[in-house]
Jmol script that loads the backbone (N, CA, C; Angstrom):
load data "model"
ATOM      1  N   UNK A   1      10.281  13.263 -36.771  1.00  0.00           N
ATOM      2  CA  UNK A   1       9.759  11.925 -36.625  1.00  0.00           C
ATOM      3  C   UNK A   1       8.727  11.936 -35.494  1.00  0.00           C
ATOM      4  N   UNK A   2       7.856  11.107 -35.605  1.00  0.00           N
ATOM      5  CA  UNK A   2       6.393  11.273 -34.815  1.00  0.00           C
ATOM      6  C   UNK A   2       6.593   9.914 -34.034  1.00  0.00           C
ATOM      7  N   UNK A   3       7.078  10.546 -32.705  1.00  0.00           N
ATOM      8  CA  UNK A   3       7.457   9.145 -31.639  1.00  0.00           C
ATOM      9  C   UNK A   3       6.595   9.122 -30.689  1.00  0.00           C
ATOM     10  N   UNK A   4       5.267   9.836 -30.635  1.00  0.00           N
ATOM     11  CA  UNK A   4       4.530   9.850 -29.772  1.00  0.00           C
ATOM     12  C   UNK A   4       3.857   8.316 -30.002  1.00  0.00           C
ATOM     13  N   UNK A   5       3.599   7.951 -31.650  1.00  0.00           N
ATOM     14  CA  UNK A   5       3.172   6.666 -31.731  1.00  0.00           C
ATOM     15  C   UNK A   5       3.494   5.409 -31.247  1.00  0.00           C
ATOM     16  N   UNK A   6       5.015   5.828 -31.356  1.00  0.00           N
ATOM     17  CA  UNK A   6       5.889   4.263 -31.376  1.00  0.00           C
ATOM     18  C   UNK A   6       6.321   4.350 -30.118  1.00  0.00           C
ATOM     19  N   UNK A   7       5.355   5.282 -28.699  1.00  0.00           N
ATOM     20  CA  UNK A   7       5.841   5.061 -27.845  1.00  0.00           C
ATOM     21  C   UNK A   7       4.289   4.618 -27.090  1.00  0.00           C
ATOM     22  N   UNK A   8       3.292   3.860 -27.262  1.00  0.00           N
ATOM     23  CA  UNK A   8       2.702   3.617 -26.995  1.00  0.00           C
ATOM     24  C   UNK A   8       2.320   2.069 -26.298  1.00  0.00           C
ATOM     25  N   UNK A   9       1.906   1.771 -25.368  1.00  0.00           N
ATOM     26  CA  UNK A   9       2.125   0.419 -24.802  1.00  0.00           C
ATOM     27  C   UNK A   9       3.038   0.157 -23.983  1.00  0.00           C
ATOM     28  N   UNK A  10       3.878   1.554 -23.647  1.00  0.00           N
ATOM     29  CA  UNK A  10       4.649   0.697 -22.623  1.00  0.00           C
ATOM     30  C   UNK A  10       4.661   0.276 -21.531  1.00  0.00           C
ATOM     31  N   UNK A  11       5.664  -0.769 -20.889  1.00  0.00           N
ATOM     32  CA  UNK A  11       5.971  -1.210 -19.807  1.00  0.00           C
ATOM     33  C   UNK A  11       7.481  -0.686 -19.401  1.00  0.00           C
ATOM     34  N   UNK A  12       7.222  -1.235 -18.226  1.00  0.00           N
ATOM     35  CA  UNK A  12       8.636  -0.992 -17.225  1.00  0.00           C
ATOM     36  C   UNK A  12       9.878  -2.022 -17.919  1.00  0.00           C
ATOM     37  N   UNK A  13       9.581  -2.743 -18.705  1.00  0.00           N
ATOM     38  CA  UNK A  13      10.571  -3.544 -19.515  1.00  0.00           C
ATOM     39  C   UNK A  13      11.657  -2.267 -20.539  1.00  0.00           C
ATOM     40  N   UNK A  14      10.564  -1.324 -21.247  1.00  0.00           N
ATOM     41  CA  UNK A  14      11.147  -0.748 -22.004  1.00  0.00           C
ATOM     42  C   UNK A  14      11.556   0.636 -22.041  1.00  0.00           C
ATOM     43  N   UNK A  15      12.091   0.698 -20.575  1.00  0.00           N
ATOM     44  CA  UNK A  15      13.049   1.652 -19.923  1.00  0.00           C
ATOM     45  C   UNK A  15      14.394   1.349 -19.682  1.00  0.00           C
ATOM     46  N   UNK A  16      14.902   1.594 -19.898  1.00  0.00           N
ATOM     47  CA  UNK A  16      16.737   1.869 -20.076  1.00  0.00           C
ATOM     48  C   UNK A  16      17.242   2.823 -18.553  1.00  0.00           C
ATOM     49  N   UNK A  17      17.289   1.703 -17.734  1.00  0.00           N
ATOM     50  CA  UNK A  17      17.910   2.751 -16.380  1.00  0.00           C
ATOM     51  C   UNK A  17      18.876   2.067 -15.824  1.00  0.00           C
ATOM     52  N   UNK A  18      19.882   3.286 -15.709  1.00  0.00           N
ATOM     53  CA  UNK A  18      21.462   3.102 -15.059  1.00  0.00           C
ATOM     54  C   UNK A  18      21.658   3.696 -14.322  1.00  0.00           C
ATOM     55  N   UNK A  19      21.650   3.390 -13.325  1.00  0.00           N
ATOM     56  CA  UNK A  19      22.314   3.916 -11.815  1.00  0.00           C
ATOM     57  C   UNK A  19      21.430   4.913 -11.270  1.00  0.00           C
ATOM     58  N   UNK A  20      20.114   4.351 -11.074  1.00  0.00           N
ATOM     59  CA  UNK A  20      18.822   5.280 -10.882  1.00  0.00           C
ATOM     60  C   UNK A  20      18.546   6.015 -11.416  1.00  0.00           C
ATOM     61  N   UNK A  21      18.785   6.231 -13.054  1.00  0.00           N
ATOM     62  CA  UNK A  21      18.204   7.266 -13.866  1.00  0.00           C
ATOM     63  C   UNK A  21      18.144   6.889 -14.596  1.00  0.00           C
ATOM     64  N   UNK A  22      17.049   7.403 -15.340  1.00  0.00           N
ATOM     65  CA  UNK A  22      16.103   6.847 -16.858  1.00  0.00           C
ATOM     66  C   UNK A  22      16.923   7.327 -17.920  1.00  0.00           C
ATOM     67  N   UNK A  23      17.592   6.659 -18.658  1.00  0.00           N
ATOM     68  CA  UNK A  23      18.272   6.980 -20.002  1.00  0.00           C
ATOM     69  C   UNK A  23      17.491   7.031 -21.045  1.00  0.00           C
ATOM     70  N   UNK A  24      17.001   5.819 -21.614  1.00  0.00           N
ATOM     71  CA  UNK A  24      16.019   5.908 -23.533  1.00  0.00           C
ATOM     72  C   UNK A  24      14.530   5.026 -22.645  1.00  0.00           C
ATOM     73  N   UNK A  25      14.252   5.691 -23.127  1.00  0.00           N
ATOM     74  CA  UNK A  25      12.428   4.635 -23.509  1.00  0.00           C
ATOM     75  C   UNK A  25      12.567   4.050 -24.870  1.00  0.00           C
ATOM     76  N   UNK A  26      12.634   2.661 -24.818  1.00  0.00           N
ATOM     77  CA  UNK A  26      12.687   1.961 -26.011  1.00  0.00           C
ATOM     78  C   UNK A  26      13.949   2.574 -26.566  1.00  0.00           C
ATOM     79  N   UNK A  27      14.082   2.541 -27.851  1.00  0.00           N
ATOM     80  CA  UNK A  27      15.024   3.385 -28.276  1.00  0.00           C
ATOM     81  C   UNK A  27      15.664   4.689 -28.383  1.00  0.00           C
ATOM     82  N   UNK A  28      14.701   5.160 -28.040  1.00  0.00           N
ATOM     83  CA  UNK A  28      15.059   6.441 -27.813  1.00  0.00           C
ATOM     84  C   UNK A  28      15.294   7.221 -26.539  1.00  0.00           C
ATOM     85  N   UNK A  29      16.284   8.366 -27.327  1.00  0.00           N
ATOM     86  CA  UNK A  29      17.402   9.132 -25.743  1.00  0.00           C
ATOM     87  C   UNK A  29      16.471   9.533 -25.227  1.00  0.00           C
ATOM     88  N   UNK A  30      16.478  10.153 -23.527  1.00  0.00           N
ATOM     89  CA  UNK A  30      15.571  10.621 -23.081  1.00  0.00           C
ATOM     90  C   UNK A  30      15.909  11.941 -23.056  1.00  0.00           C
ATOM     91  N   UNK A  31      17.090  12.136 -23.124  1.00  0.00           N
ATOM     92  CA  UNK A  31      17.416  13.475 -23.282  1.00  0.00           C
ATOM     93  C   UNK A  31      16.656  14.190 -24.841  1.00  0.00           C
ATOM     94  N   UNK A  32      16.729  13.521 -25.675  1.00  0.00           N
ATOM     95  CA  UNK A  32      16.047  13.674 -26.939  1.00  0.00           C
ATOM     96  C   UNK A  32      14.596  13.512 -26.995  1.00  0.00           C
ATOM     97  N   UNK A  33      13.616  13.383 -26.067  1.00  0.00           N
ATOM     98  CA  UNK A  33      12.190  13.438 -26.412  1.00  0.00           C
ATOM     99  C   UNK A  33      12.003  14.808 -26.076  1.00  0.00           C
ATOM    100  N   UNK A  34      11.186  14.913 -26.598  1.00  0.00           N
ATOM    101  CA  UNK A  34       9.810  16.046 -26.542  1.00  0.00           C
ATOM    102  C   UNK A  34       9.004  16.292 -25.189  1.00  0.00           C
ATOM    103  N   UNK A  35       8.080  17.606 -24.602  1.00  0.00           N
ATOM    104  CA  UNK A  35       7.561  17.295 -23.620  1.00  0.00           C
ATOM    105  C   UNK A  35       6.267  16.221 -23.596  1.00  0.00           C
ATOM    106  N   UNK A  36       6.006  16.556 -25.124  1.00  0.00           N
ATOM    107  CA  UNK A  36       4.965  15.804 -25.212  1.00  0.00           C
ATOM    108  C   UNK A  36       4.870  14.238 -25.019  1.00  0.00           C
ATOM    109  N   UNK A  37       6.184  13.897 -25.565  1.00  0.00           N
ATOM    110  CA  UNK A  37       6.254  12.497 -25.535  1.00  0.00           C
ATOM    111  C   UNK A  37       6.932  12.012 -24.337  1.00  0.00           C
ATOM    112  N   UNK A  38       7.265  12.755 -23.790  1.00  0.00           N
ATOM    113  CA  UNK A  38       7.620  12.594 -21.793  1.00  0.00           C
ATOM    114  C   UNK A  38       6.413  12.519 -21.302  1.00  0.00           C
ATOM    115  N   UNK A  39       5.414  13.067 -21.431  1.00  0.00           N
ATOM    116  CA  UNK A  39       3.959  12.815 -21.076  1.00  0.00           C
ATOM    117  C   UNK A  39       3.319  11.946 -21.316  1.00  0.00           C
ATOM    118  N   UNK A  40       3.129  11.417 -22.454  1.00  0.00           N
ATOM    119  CA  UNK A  40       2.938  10.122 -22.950  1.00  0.00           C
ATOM    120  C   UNK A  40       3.742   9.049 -22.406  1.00  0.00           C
ATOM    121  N   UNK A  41       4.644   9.114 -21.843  1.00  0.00           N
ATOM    122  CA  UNK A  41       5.418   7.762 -21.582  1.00  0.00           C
ATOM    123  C   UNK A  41       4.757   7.681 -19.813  1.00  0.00           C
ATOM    124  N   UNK A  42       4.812   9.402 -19.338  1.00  0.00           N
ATOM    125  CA  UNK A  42       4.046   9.541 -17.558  1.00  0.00           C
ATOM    126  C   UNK A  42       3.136   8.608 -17.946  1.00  0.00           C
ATOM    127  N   UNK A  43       2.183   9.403 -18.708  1.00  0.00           N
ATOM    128  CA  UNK A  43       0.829   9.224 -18.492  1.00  0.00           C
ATOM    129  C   UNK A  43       0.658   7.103 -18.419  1.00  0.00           C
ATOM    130  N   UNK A  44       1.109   6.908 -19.123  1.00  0.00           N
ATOM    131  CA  UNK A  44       1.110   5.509 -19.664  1.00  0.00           C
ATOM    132  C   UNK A  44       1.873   4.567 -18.812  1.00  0.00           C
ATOM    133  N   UNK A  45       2.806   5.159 -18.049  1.00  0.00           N
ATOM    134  CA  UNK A  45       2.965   4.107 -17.134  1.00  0.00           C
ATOM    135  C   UNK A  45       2.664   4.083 -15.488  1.00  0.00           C
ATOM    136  N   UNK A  46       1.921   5.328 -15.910  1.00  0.00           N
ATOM    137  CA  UNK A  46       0.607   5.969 -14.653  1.00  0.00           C
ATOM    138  C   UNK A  46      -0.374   4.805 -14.592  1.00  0.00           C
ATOM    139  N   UNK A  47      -0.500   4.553 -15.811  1.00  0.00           N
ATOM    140  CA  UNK A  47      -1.950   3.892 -15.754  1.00  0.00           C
ATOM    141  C   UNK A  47      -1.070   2.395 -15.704  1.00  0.00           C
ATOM    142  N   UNK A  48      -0.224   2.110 -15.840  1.00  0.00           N
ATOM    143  CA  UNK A  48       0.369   0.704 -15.623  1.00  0.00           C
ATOM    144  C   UNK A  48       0.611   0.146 -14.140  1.00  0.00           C
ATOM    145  N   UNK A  49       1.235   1.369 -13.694  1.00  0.00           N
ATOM    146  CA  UNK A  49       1.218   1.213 -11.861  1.00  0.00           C
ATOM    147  C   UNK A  49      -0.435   0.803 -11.423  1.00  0.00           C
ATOM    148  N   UNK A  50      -1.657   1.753 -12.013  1.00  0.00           N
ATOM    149  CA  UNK A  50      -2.562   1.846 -11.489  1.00  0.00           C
ATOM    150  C   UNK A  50      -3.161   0.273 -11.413  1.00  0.00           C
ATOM    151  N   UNK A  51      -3.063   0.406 -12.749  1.00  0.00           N
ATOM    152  CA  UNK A  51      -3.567  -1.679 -12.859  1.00  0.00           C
ATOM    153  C   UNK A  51      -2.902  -2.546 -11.984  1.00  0.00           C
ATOM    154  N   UNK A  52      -1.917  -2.370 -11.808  1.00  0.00           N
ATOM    155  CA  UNK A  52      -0.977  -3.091 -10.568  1.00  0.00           C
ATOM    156  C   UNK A  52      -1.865  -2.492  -9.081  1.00  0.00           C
ATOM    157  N   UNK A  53      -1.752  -1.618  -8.792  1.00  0.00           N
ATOM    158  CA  UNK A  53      -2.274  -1.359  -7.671  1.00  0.00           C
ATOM    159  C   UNK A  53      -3.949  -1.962  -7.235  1.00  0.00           C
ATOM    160  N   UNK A  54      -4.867  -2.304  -8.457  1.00  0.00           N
ATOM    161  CA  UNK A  54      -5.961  -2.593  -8.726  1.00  0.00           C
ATOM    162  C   UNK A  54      -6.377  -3.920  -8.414  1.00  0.00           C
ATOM    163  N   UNK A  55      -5.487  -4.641  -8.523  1.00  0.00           N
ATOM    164  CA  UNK A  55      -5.201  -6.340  -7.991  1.00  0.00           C
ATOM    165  C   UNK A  55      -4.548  -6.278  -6.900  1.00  0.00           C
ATOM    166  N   UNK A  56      -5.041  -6.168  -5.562  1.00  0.00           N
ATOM    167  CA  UNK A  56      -4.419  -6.559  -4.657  1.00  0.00           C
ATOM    168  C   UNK A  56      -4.147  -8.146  -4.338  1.00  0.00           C
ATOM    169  N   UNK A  57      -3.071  -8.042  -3.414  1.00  0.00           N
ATOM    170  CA  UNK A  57      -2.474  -9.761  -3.057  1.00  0.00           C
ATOM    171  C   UNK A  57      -3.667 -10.038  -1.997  1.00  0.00           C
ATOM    172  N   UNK A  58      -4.204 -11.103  -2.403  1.00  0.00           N
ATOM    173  CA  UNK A  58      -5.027 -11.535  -1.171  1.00  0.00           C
ATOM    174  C   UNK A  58      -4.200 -11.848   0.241  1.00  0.00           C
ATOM    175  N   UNK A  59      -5.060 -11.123   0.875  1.00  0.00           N
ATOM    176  CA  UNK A  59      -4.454 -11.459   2.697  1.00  0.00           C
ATOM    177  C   UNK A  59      -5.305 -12.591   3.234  1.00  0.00           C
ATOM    178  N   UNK A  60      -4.340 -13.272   3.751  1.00  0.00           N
ATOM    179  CA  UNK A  60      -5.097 -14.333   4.408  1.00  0.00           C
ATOM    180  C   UNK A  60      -5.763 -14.003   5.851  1.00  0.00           C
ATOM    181  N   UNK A  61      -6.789 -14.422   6.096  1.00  0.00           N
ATOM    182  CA  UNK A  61      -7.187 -14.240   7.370  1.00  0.00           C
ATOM    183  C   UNK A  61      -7.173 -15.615   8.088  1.00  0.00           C
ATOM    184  N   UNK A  62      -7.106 -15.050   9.487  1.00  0.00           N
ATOM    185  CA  UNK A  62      -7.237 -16.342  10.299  1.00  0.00           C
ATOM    186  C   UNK A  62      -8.515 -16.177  11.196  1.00  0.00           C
ATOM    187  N   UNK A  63      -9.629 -16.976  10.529  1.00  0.00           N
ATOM    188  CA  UNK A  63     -10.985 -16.548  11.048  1.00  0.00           C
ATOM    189  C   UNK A  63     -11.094 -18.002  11.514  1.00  0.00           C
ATOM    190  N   UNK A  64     -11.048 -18.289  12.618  1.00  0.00           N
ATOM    191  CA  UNK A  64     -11.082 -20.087  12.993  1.00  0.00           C
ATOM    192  C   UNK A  64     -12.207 -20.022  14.318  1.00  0.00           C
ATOM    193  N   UNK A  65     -13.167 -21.085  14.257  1.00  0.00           N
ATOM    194  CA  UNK A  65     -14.275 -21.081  15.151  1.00  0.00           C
ATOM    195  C   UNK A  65     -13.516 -20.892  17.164  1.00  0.00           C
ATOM    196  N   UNK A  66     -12.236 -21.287  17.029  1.00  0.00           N
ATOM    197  CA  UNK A  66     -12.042 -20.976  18.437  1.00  0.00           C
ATOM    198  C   UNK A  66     -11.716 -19.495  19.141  1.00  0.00           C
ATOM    199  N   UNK A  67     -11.630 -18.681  17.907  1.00  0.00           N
ATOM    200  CA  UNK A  67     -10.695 -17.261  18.180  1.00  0.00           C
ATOM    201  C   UNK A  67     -11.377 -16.512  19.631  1.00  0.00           C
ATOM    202  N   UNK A  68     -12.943 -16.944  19.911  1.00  0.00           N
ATOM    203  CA  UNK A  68     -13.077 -16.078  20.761  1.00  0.00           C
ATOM    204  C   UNK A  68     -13.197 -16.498  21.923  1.00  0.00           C
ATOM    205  N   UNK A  69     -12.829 -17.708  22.214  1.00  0.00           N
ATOM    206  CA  UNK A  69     -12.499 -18.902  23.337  1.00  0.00           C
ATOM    207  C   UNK A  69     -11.296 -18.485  23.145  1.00  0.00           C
ATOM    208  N   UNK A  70     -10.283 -18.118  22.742  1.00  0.00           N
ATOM    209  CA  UNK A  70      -8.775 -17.658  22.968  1.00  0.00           C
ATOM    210  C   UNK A  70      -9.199 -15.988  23.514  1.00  0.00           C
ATOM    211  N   UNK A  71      -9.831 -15.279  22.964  1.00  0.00           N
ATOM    212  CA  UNK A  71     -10.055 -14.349  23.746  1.00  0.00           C
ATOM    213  C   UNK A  71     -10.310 -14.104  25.116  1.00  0.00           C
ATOM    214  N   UNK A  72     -11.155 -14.360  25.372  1.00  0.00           N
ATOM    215  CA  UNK A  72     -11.860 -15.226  26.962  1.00  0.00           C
ATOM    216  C   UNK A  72     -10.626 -15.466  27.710  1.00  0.00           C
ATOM    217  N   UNK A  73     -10.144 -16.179  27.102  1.00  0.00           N
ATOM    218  CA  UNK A  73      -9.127 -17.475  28.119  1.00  0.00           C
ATOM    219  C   UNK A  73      -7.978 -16.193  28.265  1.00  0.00           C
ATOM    220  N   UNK A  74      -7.768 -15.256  27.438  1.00  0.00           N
ATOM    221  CA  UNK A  74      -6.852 -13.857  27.733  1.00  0.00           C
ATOM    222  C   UNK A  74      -7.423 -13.289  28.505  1.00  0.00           C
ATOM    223  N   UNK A  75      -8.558 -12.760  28.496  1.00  0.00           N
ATOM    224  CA  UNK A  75      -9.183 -11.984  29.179  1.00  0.00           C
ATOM    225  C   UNK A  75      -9.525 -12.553  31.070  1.00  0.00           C
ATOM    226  N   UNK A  76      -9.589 -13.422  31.205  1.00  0.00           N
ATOM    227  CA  UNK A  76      -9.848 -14.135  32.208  1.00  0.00           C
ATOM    228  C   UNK A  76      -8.492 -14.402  33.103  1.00  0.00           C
ATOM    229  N   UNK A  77      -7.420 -14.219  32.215  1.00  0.00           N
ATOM    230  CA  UNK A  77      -6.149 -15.120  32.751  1.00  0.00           C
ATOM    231  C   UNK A  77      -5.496 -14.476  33.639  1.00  0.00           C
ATOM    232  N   UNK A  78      -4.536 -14.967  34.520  1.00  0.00           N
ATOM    233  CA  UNK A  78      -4.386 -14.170  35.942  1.00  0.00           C
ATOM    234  C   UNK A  78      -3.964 -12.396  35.368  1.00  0.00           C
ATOM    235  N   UNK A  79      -2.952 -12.485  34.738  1.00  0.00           N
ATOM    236  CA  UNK A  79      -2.774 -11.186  33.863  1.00  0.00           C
ATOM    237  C   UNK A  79      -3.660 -10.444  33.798  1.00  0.00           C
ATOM    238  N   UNK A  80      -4.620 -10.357  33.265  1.00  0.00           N
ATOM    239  CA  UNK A  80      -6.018  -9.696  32.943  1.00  0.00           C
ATOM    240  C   UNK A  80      -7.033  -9.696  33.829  1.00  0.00           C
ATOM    241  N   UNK A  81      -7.176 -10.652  34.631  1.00  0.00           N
ATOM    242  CA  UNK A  81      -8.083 -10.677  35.694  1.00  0.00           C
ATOM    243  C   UNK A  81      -8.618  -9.567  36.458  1.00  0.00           C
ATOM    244  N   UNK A  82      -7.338  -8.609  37.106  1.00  0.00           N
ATOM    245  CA  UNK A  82      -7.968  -7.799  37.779  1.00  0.00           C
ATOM    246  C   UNK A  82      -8.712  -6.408  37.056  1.00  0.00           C
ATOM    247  N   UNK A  83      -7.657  -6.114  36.038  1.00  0.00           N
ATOM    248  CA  UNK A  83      -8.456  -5.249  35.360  1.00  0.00           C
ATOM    249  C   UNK A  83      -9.570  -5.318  34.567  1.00  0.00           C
ATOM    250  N   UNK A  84     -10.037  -6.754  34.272  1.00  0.00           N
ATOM    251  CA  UNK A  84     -11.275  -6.863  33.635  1.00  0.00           C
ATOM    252  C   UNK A  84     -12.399  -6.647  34.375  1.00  0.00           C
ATOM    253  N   UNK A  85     -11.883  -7.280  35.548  1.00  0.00           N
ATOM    254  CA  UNK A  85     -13.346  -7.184  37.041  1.00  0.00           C
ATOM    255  C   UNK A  85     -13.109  -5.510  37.007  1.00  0.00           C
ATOM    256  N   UNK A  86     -12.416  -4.836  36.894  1.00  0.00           N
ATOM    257  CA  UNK A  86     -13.085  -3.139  37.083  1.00  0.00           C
ATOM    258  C   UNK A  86     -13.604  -2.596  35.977  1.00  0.00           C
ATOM    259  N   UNK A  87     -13.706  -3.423  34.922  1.00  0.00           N
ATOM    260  CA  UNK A  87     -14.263  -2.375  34.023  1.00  0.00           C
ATOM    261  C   UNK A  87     -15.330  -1.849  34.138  1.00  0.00           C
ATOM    262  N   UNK A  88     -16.526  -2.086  35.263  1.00  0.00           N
ATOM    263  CA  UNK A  88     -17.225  -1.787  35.265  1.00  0.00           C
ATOM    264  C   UNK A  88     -17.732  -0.638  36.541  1.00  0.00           C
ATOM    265  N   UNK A  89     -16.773  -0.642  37.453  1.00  0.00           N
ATOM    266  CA  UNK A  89     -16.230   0.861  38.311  1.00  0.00           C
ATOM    267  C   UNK A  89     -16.196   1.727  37.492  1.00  0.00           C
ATOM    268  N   UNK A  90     -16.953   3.236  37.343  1.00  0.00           N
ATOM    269  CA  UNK A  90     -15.993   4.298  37.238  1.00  0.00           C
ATOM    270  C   UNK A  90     -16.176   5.315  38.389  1.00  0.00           C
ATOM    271  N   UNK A  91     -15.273   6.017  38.692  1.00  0.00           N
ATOM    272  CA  UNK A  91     -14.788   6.579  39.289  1.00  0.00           C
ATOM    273  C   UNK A  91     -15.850   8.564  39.341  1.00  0.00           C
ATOM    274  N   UNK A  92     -16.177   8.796  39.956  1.00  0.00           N
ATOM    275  CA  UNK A  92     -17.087   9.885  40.192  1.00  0.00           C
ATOM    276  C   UNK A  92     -15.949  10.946  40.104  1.00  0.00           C
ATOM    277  N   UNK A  93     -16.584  12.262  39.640  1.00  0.00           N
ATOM    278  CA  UNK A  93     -15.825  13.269  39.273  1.00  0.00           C
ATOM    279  C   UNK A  93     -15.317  13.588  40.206  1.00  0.00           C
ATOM    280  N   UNK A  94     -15.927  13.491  41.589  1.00  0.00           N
ATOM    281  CA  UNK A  94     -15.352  14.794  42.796  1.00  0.00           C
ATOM    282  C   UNK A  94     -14.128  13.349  43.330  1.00  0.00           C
ATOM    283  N   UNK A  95     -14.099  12.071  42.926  1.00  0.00           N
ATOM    284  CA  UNK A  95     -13.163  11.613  43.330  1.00  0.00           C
ATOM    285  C   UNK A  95     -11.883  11.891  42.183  1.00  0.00           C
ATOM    286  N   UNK A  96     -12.247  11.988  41.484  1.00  0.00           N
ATOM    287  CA  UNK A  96     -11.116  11.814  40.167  1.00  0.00           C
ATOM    288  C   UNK A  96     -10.423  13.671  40.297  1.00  0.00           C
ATOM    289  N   UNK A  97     -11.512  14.423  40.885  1.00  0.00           N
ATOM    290  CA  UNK A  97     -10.366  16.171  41.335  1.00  0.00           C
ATOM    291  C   UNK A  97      -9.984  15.982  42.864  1.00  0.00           C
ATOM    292  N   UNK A  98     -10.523  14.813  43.352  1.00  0.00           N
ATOM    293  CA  UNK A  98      -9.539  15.173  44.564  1.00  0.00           C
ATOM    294  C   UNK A  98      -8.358  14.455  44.526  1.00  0.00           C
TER     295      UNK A  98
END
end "model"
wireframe off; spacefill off
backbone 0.3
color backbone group
């Protein structure tokens, strides 16, 4: 019997799994396919993941006109203060080996 046909189209619906292991595709045992038609079922729900992976979930961003007035106000704040005023020190080599 030629089940490479009637195994075409599938989804993750028409897998048969018990206790983390794949029993029948559609009707049929899995112990009973072919390599070929183990390939055909890879290949095919290779490309089913892929389409899933292809639509990502949109991420929301939070792009709001104050974000860099919240920056500032971090950067400025007693916390941050002193190390921001040095960023513009650096330190000379013969001080940094002694």
């Amino acid at each position: 019997m030629e089940t490479t046909k009637q195994l075409d189209n599938l989804t993750r619906a028409d897998l048969t799994i018990i206790d983390n292991e794949l029993k029948a595709v559609r009707e049929f045992d899995i112990k009973l396919l072919k390599y070929r038609d183990l390939q055909v079922v890879c290949s095919q729900l290779r490309a089913e993941y892929d389409k899933i992976l292809e639509t990502p979930d949109p991420v929301p961003t939070r792009k709001e006109p104050q974000c860099p007035y919240r920056l500032l106000n971090i950067l400025f704040s007693d916390a941050f203060a002193e190390g921001f005023a040095q960023l513009g020190n650096v330190a000379a080599h013969t001080e940094l080996d002694a």
